[in-house]
C-alpha positions in Angstrom: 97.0 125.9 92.6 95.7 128.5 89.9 98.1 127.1 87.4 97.1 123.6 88.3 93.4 124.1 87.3 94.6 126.6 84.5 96.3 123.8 83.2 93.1 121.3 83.9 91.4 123.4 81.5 93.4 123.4 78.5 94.5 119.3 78.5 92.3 116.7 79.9 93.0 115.9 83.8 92.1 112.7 85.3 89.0 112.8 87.7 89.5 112.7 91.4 88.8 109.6 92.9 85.2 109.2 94.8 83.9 106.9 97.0 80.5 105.5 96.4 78.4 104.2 99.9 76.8 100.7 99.2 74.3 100.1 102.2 73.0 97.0 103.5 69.0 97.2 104.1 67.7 94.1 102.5 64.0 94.2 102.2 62.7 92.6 104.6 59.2 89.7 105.0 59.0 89.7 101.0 59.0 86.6 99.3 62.5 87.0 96.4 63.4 84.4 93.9 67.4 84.2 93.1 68.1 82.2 89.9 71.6 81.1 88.5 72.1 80.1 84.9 74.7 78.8 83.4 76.2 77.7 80.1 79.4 75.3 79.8 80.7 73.0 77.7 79.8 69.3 77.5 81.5 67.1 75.2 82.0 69.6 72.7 78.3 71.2 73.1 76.8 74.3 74.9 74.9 73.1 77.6 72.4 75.0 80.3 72.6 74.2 84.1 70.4 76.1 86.1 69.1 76.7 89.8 66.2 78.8 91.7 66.2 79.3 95.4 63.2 81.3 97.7 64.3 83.6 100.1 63.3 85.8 102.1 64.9 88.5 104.7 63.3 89.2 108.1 65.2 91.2 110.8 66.4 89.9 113.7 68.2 92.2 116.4 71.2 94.5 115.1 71.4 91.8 112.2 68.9 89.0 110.2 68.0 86.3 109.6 68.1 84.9 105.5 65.8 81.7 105.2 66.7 79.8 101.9 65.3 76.5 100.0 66.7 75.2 96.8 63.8 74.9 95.0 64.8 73.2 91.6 67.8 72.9 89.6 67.6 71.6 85.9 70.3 70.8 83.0 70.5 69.7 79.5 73.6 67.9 79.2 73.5 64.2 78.9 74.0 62.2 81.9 78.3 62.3 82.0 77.8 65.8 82.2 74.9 66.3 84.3 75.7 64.0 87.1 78.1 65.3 89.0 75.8 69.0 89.1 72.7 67.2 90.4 74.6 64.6 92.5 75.9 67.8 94.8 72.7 69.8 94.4 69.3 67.5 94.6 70.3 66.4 98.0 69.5 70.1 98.8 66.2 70.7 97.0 63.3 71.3 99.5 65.5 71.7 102.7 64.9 75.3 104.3 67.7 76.9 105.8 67.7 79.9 108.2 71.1 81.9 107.6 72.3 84.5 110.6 73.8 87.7 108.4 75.1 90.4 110.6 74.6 94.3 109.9 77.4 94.5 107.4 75.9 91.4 105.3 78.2 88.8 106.0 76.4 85.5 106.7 77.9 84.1 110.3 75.9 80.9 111.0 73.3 78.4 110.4 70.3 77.4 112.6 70.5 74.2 113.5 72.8 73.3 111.4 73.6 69.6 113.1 69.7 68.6 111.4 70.2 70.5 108.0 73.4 68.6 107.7 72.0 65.7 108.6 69.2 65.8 106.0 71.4 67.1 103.2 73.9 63.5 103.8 70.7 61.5 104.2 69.9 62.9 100.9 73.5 61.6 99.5 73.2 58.3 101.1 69.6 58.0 98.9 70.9 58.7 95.5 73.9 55.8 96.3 71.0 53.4 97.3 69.2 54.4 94.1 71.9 54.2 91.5 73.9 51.1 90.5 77.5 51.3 91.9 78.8 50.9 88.1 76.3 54.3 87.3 78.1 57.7 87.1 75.4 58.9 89.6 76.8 56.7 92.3 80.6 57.4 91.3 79.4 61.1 91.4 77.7 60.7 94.9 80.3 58.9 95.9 82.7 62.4 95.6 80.2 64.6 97.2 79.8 62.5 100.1 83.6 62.0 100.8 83.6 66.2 100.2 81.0 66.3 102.9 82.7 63.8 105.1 86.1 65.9 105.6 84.1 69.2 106.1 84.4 71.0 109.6 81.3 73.1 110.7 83.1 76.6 109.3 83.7 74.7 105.9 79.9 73.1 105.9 79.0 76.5 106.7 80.7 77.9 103.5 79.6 75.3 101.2 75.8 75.3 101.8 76.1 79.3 102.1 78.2 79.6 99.0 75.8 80.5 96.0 74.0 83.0 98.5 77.1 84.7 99.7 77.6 86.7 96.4 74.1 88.5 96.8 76.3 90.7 99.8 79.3 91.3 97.7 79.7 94.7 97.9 77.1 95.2 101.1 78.0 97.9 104.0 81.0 98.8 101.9 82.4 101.3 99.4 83.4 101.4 95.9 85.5 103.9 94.0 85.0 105.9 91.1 87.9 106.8 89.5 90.8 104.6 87.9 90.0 101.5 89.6 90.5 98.8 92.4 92.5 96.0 92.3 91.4 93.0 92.8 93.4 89.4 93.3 90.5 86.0 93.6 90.6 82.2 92.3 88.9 81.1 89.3 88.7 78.4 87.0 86.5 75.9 87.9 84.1 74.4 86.8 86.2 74.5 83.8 89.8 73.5 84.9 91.6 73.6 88.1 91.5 77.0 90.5 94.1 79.6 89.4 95.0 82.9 90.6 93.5 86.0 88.7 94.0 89.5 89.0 92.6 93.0 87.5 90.6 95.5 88.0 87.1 96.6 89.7 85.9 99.6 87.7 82.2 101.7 88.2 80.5 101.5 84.6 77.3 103.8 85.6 75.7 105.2 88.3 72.3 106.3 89.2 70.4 107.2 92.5 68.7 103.6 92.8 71.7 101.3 91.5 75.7 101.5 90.4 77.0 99.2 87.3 80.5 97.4 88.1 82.6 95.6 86.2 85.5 93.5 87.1 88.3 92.7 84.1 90.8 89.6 85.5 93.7 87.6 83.7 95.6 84.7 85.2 97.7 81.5 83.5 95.4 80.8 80.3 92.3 82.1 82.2 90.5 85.7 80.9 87.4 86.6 83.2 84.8 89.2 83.0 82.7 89.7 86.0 79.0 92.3 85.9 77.2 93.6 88.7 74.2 95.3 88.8 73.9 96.7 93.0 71.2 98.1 94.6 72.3 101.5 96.1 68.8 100.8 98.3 69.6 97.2 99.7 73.0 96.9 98.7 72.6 93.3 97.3 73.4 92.2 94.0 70.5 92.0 91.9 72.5 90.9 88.9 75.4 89.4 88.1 77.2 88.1 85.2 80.4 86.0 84.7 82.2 85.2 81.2 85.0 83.1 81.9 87.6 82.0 79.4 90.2 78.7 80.0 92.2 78.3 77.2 89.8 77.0 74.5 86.7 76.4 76.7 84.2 79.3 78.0 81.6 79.7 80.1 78.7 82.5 81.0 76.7 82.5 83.8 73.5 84.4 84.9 72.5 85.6 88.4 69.1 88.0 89.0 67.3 88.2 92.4 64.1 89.3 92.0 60.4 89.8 93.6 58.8 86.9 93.5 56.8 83.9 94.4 
């Protein structure tokens, strides 16, 4: 043991490994404003589409309860582009939805989710009576509702859950210190078609209130470079960014959660 840390002392000797405790205390009966931003490519330009939901955490039992509403959603990109973005989104604006997230932060069900559902295809079926079938609109609403249509209750859970669910990324969990995790996911889309990426998740800084992450992932023609910002205090995921890379075509994208009305 002596000549081990004798030997520590005179060449460099990689760190031990240490666990770092994320918690999962989201604060609770204050109003919170989560937006997403994101640039893409649109025939051959830049183009911005964005998204703001209210929410707001309350407890309820061992666990809580999350109540969302898509406020607004807005884009830049002519109507080919921006179609198909609003045509799955504005059928959600307005519609409140009360999540069930247990103590570990995973979100486990919707209340009432047979009238939320309801609303949110009622909201399809309007933007097909309001377009002209020949529109891009329509063919676009068309896609989302036969999406919708194939989509048992776990898989309508996941959908309209899906942009919150990153918020608990790393809740009631650990992350390590040291030489890194691996990690395996999908990614490509919007740009292309899913493909398998993997890499690693590495800590890029600490301090009492938050820890940096970053996650460095390469699959077939696809680069991705994923930035968290976590709360050590909540445990959610108050920022997070995404540069992703298919072949020729890139993307960034924004997420903040912040105090808010």
């Amino acid at each position: 043991m002596r000549r081990a840390l004798l030997l520590c002392a005179i060449v460099a000797c990689p760190a031990a490994a240490r666990d770092i405790a994320i918690p999962f205390a989201p604060p609770l009966d204050q109003p919170l404003v989560y937006r997403i931003e994101q640039h893409r490519p649109v025939a051959d330009r830049t183009r911005r589409f964005s998204a703001v939901r209210d929410l707001r955490f309350a407890q309820a039992g061992e666990g809580y309860v999350l109540d969302v509403t898509l406020r607004a959603i807005d884009s830049d990109a002519p109507a080919p582009g921006a179609d198909p973005y609003r045509a799955a989104l504005e059928p959600l604006i307005g519609i409140p939805m009360r999540f069930r997230v247990d103590a570990r932060g995973k979100i486990v069900a919707l209340d009432e989710m047979e009238g939320v559902w309801s609303r949110v295809t009622a909201g399809v079926d309007a933007m097909l009576a309001a377009f002209p079938p020949d529109s891009e609109r329509h063919r676009a609403a068309l896609r989302v509702k036969a999406l919708f249509a194939g989509l048992p209750s776990e898989g309508r859970l996941a959908l309209l859950a899906g942009e919150v669910q990153p918020l608990f990324l790393f809740s009631g969990s650990q992350v390590t210190d040291g030489a890194g995790k691996g990690v395996r996911t999908v990614a490509g889309s919007p740009l292309g078609r899913p493909v398998a990426v993997e890499g690693t998740l590495l800590v890029k800084g600490e301090a009492a209130q938050a820890v940096d992450l970053e996650e460095q992932l390469a699959g077939e023609g696809v680069q991705v470079t994923m930035r968290y910002h976590v709360s050590r205090r909540t445990g959610l995921v108050e920022t997070q960014e995404r540069s992703l890379a298919v072949h020729s075509q890139a993307l960034t994208e924004r997420r903040s959660l912040t105090l808010g009305n």
